[in-house]
TIMARDREN-572180 format. One record per residue: residue number from 1; residue in one letter; y negated, x negated, z negated of N, C-alpha, C, O, CB in turn. Coordinates in steps of 0.02 Angstrom, whole numbers, plus 32768, in hexadecimal, padded with zeros to 4 digits. Glycine has a CB too. Layout:
REM residues N
[NUM 'a' [Y X Z] [Y X Z] [Y X Z] [Y X Z] [Y X Z]] ...
This chain:
REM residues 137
[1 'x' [0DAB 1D39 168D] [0DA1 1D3C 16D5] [0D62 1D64 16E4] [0D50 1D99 16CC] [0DDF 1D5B 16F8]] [2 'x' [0D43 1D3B 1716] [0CFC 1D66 1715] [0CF2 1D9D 1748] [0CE4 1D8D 1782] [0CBE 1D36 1723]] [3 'x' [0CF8 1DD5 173B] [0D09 1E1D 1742] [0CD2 1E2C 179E] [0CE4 1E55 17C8] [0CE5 1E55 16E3]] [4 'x' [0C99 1E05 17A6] [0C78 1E04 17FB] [0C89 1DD1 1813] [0C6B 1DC1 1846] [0C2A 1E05 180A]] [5 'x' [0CA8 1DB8 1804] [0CCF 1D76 1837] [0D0C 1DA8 184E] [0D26 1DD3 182A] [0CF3 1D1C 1801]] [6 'x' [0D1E 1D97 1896] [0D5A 1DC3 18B6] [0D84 1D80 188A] [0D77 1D49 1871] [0D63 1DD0 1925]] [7 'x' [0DBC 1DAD 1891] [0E03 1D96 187F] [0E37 1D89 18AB] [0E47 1DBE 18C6] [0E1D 1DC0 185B]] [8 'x' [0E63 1D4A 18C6] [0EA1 1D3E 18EC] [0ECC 1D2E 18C6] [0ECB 1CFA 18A5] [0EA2 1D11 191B]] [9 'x' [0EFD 1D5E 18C5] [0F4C 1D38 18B8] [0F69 1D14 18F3] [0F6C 1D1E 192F] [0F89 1D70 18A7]] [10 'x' [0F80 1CDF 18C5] [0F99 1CAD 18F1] [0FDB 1CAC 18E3] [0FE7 1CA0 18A8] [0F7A 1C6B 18EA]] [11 'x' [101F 1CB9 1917] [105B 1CB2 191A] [1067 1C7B 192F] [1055 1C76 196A] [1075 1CD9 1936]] [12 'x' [1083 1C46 1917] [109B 1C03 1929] [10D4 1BEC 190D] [10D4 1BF2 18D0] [106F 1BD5 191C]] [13 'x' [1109 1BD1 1926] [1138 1BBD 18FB] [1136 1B6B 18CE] [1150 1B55 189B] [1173 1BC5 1927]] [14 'x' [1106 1B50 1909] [1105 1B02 1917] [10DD 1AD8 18D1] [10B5 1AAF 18E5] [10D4 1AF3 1969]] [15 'x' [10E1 1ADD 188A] [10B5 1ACE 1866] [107D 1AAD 1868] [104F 1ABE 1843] [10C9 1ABF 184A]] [16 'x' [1076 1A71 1897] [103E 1A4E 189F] [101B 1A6A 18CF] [0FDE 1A64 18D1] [1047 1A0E 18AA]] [17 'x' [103C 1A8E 18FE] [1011 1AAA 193A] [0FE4 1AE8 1919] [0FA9 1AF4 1923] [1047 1AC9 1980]] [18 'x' [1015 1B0E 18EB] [0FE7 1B4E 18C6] [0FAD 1B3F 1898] [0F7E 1B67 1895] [1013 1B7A 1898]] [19 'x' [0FAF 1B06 1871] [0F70 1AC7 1850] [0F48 1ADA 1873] [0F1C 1B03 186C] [0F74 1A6F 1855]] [20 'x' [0F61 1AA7 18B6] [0F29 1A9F 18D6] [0F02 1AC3 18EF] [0EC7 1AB7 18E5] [0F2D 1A85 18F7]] [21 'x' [0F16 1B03 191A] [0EF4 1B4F 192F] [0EC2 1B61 18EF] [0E88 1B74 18E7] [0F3A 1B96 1938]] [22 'x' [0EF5 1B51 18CA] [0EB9 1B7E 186E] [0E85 1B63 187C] [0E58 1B81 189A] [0EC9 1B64 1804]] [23 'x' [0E7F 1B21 1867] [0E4A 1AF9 1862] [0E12 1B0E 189D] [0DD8 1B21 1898] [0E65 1AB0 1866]] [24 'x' [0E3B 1B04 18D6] [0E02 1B12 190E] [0DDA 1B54 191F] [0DA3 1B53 193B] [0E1F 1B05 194A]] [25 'x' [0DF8 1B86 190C] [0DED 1BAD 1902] [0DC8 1BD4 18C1] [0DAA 1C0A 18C3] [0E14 1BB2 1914]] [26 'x' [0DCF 1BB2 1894] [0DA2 1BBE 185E] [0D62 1BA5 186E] [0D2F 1BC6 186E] [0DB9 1BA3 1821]] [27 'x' [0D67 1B66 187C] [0D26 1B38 189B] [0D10 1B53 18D4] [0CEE 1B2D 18F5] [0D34 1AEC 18AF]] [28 'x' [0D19 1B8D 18EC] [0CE7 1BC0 1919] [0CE2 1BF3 18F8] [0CDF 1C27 1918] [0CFC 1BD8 195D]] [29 'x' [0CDF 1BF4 18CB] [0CC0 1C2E 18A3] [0CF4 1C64 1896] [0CD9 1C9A 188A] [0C81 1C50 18CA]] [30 'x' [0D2C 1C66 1895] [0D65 1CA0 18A9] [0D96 1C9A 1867] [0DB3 1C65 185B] [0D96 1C8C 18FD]] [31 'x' [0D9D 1CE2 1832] [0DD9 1CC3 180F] [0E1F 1CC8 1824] [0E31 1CDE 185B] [0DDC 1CD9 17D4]] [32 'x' [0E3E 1CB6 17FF] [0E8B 1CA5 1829] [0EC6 1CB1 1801] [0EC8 1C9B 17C8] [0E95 1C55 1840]] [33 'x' [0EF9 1CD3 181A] [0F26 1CEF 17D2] [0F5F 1CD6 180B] [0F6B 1CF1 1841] [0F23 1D59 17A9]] [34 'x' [0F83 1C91 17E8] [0FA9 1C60 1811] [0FEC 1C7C 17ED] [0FEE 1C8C 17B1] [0F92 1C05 1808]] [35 'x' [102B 1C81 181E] [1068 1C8D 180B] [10A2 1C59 1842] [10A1 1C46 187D] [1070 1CE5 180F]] [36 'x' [10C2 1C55 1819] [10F4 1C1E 1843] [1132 1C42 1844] [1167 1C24 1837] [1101 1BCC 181F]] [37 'x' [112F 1C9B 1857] [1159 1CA1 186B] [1155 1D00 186B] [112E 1D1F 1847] [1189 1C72 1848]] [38 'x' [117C 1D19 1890] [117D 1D49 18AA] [1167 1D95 185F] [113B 1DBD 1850] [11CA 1D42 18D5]] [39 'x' [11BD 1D77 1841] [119D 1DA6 17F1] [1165 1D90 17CB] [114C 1DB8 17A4] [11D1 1DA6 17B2]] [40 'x' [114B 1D50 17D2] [1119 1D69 17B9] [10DC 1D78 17D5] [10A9 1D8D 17BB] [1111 1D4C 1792]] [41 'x' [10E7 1D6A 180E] [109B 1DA6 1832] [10B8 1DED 182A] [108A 1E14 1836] [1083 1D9E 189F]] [42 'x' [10E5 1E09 181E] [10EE 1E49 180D] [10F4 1E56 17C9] [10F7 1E90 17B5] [1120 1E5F 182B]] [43 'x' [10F6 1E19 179B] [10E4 1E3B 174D] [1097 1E3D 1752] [1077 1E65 172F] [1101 1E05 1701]] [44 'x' [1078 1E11 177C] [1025 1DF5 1771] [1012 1E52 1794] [0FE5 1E73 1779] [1001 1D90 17B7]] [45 'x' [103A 1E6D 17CC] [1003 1EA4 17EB] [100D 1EEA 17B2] [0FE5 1F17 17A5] [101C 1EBE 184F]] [46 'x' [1054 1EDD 1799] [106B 1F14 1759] [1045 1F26 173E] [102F 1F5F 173C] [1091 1F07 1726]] [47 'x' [102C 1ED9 1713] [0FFE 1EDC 16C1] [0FAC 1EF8 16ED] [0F8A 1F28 16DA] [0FF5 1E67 1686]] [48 'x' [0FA0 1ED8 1719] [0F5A 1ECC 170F] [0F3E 1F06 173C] [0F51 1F16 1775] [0F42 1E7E 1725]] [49 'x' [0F0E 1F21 1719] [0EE9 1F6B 1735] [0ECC 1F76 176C] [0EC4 1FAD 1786] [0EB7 1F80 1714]] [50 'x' [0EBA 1F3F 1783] [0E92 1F3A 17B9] [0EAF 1F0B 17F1] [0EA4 1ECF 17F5] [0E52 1F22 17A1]] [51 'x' [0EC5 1F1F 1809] [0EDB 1EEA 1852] [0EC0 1EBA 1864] [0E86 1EB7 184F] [0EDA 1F02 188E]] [52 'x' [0ED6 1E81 1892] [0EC3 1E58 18A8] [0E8A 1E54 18DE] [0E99 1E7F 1908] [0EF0 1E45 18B3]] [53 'x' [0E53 1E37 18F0] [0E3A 1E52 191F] [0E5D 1E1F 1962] [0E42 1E0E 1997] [0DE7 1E57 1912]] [54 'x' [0E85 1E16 1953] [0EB4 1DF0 19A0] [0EE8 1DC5 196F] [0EE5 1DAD 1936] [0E77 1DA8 19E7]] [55 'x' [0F1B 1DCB 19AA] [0F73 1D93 1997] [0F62 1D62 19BD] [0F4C 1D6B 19F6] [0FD1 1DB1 19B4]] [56 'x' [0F6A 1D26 19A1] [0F78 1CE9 19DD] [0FD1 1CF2 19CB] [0FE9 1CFD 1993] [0F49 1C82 19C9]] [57 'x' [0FF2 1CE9 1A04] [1043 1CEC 19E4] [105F 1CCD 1A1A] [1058 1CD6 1A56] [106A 1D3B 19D4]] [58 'x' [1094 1C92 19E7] [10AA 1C6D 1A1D] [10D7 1C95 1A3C] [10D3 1CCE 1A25] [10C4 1C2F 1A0D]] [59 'x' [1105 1C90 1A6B] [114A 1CA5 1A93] [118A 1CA3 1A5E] [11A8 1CCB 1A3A] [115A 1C69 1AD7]] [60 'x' [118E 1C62 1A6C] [11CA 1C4B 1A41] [11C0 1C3B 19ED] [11AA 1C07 19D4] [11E3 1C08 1A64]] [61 'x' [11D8 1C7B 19C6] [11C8 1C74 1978] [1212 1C66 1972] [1235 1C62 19A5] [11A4 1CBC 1945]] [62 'x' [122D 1C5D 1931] [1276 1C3A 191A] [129A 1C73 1913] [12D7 1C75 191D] [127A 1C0B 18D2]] [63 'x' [126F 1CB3 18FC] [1290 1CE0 18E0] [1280 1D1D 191C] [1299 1D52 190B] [1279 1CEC 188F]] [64 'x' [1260 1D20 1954] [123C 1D57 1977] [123B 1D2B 19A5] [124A 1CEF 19A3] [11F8 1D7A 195F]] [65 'x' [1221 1D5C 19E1] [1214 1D39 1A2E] [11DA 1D7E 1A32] [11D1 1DB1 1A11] [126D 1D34 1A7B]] [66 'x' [11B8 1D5D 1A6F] [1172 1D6F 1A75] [1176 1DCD 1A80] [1150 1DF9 1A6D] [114C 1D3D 1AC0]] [67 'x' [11B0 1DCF 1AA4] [11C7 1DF9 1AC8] [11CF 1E32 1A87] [11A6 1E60 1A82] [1207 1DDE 1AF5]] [68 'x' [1201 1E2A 1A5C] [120E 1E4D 1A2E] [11D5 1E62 19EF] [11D3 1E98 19D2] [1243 1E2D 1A1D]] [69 'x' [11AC 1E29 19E3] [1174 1E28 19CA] [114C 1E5B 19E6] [1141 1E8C 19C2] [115B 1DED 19CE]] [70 'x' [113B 1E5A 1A10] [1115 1E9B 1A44] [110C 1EDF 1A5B] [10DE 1F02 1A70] [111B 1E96 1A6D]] [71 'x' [116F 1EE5 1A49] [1185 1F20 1A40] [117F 1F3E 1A0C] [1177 1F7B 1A0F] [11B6 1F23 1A4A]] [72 'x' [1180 1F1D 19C8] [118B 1F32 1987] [113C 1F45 1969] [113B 1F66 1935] [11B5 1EF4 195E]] [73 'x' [10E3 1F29 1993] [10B5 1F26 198D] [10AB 1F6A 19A5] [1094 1F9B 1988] [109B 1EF2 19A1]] [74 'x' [10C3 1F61 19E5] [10A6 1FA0 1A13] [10BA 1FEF 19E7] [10A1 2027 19E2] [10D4 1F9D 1A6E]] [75 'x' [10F7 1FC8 19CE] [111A 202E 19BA] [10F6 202A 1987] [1112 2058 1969] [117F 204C 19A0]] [76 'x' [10CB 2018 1962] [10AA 202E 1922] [1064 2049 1932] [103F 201D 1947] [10A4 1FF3 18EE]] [77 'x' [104B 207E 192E] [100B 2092 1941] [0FDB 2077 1921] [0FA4 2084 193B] [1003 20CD 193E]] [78 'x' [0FD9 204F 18E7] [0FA5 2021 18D0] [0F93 1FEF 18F6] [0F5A 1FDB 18FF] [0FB3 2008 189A]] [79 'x' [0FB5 1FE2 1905] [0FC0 1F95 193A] [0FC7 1FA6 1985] [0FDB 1F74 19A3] [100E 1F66 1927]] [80 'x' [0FC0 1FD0 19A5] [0FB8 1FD9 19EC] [0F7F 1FC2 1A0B] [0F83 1FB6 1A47] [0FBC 2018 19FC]] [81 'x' [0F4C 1FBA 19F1] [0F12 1FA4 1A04] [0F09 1F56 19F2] [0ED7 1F3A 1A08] [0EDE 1FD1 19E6]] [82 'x' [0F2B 1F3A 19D5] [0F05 1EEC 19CD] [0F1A 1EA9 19FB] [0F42 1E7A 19F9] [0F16 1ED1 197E]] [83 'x' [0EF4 1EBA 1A1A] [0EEA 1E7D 1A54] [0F1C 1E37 1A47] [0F15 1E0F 1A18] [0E90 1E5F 1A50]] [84 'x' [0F4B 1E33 1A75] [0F7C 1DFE 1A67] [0F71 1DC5 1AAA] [0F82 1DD3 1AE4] [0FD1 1E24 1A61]] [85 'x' [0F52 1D80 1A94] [0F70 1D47 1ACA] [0FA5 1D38 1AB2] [0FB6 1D39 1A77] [0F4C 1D05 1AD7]] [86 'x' [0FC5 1D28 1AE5] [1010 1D07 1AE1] [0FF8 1CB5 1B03] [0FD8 1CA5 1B35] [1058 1D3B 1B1E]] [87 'x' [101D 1C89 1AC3] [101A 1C47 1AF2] [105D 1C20 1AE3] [1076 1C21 1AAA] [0FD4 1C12 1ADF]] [88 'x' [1079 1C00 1B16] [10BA 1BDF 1B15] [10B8 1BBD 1B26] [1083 1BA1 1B35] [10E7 1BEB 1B27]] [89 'x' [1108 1B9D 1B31] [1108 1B36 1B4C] [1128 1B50 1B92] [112C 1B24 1BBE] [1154 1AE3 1B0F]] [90 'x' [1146 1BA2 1BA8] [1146 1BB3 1BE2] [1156 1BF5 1BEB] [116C 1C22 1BC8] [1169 1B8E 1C01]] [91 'x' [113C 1BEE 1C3D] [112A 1C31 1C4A] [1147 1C50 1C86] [111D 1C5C 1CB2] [10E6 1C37 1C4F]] [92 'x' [1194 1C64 1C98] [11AE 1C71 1CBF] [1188 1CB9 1CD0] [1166 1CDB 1CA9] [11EF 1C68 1CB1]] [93 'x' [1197 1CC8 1D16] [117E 1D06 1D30] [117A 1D49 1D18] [114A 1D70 1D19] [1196 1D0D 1D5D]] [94 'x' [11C0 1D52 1CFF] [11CF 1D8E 1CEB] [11CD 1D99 1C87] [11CB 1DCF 1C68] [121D 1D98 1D12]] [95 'x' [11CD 1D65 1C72] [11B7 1D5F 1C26] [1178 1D65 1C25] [1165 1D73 1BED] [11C7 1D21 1C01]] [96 'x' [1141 1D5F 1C59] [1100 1D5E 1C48] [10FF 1DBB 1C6B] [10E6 1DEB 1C4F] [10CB 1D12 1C72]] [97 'x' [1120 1DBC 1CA8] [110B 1E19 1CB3] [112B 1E3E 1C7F] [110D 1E72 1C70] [112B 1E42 1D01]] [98 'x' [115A 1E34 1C63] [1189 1E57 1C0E] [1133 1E4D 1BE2] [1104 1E75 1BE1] [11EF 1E02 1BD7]] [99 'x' [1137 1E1F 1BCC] [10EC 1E18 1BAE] [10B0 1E37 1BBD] [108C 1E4F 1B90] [10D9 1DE2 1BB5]] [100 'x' [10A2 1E38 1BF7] [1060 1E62 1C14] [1074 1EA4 1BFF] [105D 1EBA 1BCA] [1051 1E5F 1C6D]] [101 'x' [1093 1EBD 1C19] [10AE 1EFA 1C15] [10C0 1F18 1BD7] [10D2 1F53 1BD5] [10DD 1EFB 1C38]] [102 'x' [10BC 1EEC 1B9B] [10B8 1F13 1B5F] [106B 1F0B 1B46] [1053 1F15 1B0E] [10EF 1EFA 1B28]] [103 'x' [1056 1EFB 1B73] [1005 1F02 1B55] [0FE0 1EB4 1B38] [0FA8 1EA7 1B25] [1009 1F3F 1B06]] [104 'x' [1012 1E92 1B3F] [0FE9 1E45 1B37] [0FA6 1E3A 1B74] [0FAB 1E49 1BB0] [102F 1DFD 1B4A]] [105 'x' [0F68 1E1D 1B53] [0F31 1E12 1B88] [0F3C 1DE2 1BA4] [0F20 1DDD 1BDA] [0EF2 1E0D 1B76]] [106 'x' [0F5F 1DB6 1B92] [0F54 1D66 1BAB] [0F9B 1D4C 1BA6] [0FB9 1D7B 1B8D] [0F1B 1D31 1B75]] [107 'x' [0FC2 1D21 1BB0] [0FE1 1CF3 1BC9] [0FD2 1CA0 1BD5] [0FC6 1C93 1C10] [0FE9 1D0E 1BF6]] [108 'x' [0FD1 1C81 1BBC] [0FB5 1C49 1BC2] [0FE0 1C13 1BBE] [1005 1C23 1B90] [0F88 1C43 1B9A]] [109 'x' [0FF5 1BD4 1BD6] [1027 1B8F 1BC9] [1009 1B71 1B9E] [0FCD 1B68 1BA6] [1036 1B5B 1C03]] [110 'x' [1027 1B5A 1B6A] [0FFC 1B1C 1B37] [0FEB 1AE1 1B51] [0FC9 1AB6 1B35] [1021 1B02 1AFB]] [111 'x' [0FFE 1ADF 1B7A] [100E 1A9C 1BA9] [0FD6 1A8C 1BDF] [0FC1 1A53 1BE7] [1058 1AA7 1BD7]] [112 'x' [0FB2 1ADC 1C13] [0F81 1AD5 1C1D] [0F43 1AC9 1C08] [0F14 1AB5 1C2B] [0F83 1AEC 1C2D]] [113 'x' [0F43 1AD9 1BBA] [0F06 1AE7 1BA9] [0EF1 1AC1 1B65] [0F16 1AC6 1B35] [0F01 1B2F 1BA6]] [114 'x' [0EB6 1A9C 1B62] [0EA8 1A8F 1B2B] [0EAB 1AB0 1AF4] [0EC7 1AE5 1B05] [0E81 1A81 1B2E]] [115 'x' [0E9C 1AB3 1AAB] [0E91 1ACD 1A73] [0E51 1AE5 1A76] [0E48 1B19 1A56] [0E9C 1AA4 1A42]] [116 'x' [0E24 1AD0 1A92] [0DD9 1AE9 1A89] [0DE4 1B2F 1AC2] [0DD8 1B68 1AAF] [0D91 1AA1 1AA6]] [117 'x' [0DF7 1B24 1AF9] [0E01 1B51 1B28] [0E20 1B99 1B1C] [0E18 1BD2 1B34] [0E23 1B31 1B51]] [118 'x' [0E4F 1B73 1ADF] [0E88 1BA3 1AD4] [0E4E 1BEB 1A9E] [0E3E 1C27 1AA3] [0EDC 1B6B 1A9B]] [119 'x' [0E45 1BB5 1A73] [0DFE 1BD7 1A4A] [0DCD 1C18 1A72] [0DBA 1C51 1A69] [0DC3 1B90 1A3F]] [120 'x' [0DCB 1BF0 1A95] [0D7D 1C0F 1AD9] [0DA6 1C61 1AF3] [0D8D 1C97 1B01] [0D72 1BBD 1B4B]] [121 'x' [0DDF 1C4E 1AF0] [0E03 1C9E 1B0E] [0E01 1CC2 1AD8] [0DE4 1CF8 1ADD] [0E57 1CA1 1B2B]] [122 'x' [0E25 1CA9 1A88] [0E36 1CD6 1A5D] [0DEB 1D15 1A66] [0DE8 1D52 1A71] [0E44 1CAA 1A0C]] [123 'x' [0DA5 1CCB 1A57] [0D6F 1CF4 1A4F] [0D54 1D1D 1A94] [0D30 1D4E 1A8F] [0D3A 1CC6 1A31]] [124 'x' [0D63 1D0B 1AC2] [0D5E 1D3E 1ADE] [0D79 1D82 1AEA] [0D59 1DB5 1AF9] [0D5C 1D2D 1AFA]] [125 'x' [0DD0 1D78 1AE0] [0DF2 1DBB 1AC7] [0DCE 1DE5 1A8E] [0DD0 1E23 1A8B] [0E3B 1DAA 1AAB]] [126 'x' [0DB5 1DC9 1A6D] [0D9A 1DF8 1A46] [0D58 1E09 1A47] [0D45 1E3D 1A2C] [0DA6 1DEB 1A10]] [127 'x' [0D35 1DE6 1A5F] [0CEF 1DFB 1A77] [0CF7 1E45 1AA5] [0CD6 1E79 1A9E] [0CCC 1DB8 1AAB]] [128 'x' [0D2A 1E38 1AD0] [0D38 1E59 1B0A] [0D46 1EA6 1AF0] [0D29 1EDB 1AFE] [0D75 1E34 1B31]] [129 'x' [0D84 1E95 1ABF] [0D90 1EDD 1A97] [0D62 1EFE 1A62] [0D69 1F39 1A54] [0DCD 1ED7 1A72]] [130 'x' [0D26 1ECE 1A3E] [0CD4 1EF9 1A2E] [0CC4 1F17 1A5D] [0CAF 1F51 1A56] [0C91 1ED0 1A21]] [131 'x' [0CC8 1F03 1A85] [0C8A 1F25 1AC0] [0CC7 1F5A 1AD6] [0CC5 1F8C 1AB2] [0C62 1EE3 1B12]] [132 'x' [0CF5 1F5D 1AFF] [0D16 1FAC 1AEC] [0D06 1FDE 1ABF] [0CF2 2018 1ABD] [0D50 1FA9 1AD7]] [133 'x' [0D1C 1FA5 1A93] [0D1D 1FDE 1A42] [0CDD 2015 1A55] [0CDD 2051 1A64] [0CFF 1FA5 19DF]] [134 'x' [0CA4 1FDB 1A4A] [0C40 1FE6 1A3D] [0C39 202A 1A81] [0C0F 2057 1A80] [0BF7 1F78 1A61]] [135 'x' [0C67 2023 1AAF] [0C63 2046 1AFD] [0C80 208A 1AEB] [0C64 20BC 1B00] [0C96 201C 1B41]] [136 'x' [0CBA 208D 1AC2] [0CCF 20C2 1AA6] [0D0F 20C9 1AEF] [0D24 20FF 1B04] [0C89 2103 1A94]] [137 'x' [0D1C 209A 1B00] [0D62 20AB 1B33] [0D94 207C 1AF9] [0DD0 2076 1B02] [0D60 2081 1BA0]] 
C-alpha cells in the first residue's frame, strides 16, 4: 500500500457494492482497506498502525449498525479523529441526528447519489481534514 496516497476504509456489507467502491476508489488515486463487515473493520483498525484517513461505512452491517459502530470508534482515542461518511439505503430523521451527533461528517442515501459523487465527498472529507490538521485546529 502506497504509504502518500490517503487511505479509506470501506465498511460495506453488500459484496458487489464493496468491489465496486474499491475499484472506484482506487482508480482516484486512494488506497482502500475493504471489509464486509463490522469485526473486521475492527480487526483491520487493531492490527494496523496508522489509521485510516476516512470510513466510508454503511448503516446497516450484518453484524453492527452504524450507530453502534460509532460508539465503539468514538470511545477509542486512536480513532476519535477519523473522519466518518455514513451512506445508506435510508435515512430516517433521528438515525441520521444519533449519527451526526457521534461525530459522523456526512450522511448520505445511496440512492441519491452516484458512485462518482459518492467518491467526490470521501475526497473531500479528507482534503477537508488536511487542511485542519496543516491549520493546527
Amino acid at each position: 500500500m502506497n504509504s502518500k496516497k490517503p487511505t479509506v476504509m470501506v465498511v460495506e456489507d453488500e459484496h458487489l457494492l464493496l468491489k465496486a467502491i474499491e475499484r472506484k476508489l482506487k482508480l482516484n488515486n486512494l488506497n482502500v482497506i475493504a471489509c464486509e463487515s463490522g469485526a473486521e473493520a475492527w480487526e483491520n483498525l487493531d492490527k494496523n498502525q496508522k489509521p485510516p484517513d476516512a470510513i466510508w461505512l454503511d448503516y446497516y452491517l450484518g453484524d453492527t449498525n452504524g450507530i453502534e459502530f460509532m460508539q465503539k470508534l468514538r470511545n477509542n482515542e486512536k480513532w476519535t479523529d477519523i473522519p466518518v461518511l455514513v451512506v445508506s439505503n435510508s435515512a430516517n430523521p433521528d438515525k441520521v441526528s444519533k449519527m451526526m451527533a457521534l461525530g459522523a461528517k456526512n450522511y448520505l442515501l445511496k440512492a441519491d447519489y452516484r458512485l462518482d459523487r459518492l467518491v467526490l465527498e470521501i475526497q473531500s472529507l479528507i482534503n477537508n481534514t488536511k487542511t485542519l490538521k496543516k491549520d493546527g485546529q
